[in-house]
N, C-alpha and C positions, 0 to 999 in steps of 0.2 A: 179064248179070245175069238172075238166073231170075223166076221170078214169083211176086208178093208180095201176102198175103192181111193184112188190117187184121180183126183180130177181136174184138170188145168185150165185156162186162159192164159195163151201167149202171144202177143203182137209183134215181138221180134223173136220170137227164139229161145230169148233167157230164160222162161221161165218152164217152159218146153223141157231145157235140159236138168233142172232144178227136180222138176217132176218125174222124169223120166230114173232118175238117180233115187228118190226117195224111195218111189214105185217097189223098185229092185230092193235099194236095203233094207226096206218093211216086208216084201212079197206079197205085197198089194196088185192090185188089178188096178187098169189106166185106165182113164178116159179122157180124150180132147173135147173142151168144150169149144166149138171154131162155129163163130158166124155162118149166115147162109152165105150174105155178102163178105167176102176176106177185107180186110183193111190195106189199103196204098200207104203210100209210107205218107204218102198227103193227107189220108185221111188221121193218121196218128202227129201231125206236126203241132203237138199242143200249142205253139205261138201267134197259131193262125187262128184268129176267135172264128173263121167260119169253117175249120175244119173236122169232120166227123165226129173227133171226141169229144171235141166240148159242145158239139150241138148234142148230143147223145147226155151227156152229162150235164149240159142248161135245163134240157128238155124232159129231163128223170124217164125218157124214154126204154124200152125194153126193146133187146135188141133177137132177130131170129135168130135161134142156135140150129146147127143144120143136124146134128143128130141126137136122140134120146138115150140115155143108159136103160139098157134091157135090165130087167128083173134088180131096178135101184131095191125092191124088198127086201133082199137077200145083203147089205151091205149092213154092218152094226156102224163103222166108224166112214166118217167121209172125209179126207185131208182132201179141201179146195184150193186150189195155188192161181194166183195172178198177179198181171204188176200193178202197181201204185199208180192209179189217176188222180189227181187232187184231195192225195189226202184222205182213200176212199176206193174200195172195190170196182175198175168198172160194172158198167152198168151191166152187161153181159152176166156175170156171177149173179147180180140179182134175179134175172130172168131164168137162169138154171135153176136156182133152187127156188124158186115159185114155180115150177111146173111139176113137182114131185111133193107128196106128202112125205116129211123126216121126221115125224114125230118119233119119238122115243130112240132117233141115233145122236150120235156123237158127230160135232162139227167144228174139226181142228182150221182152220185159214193159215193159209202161209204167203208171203208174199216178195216178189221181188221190188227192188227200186233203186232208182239211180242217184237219191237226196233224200226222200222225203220217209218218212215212218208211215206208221201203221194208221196213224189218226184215229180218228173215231168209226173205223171199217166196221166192228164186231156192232153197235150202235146203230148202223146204218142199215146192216144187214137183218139183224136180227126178227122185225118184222114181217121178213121175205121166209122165213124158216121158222113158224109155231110150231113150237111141242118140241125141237128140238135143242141139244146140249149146246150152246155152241160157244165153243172154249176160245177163252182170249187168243188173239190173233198175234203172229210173230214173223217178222220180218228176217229173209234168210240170204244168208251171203251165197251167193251164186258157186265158191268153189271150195264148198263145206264136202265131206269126205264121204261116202255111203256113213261109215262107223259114226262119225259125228249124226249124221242123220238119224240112225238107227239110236244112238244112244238118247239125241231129243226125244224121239217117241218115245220111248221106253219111260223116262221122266216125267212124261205126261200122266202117267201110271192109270192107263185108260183100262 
């Protein structure tokens, strides 16, 4: 089994801890993917049509992430985590993995949400990451167990 990088997007927190938990019960290696600019809780009030995320997400714009994964070569598998915008990976995930060549890794998604499923993320995505695996996408209860964690991967029979 090659070596496996846990890399996140989180605007409140939940998914922060979702990742940080998987990280462990795989013995993966973390990475925060966090804006240059952090998000206000104004800039996340999705009900506000002039609020950050839906202009970001109107606008199919790419958002600055403030640091790079050293030596992303070295990773075989990459579990990506973030929460549900519309039905769809923020825009941020797409930016991350268009700045790296994946060709020939594995690209599991995981995602938190507070309603909505997975949508058509893996679809959305996919063009953002040529050459690589990238395995249907699975939406995760926030207080699933390390052992539940561990036992998904394993399932995945990667």
């Amino acid at each position: 089994m090659g070596k496996r990088l846990v890399a996140y997007f989180s605007a409140s927190g939940v998914t922060k801890g979702l990742a940080e938990k998987l990280a462990e019960a795989i013995e993966a290696d973390i990475f925060e993917i966090a804006p240059v600019e952090p998000y206000t809780e104004a800039d996340l009030k999705w009900t506000n049509p002039l609020a950050r995320c839906n202009r970001e997400k109107a606008g199919k714009k790419d958002v600055a992430i403030k640091e790079t994964v050293q030596d992303m070569d070295s990773y075989e598998t990459l579990y990506i985590g973030f929460p549900i915008w519309y039905w769809a990976a923020p825009n941020i995930i797409n930016t991350f993995v268009k700045q790296y060549d994946l060709s020939g890794k594995k690209i599991v998604l995981f995602a938190t949400s507070g309603g909505s499923g997975m949508g058509r993320t893996n679809d959305k995505l996919k063009s953002s990451c040529p050459g690589a695996a990238l395995l249907q996408g699975r939406l995760l209860k926030t207080g699933l167990s390390e052992d539940s964690l561990k036992k998904w991967v394993e399932d995945l029979n990667l």
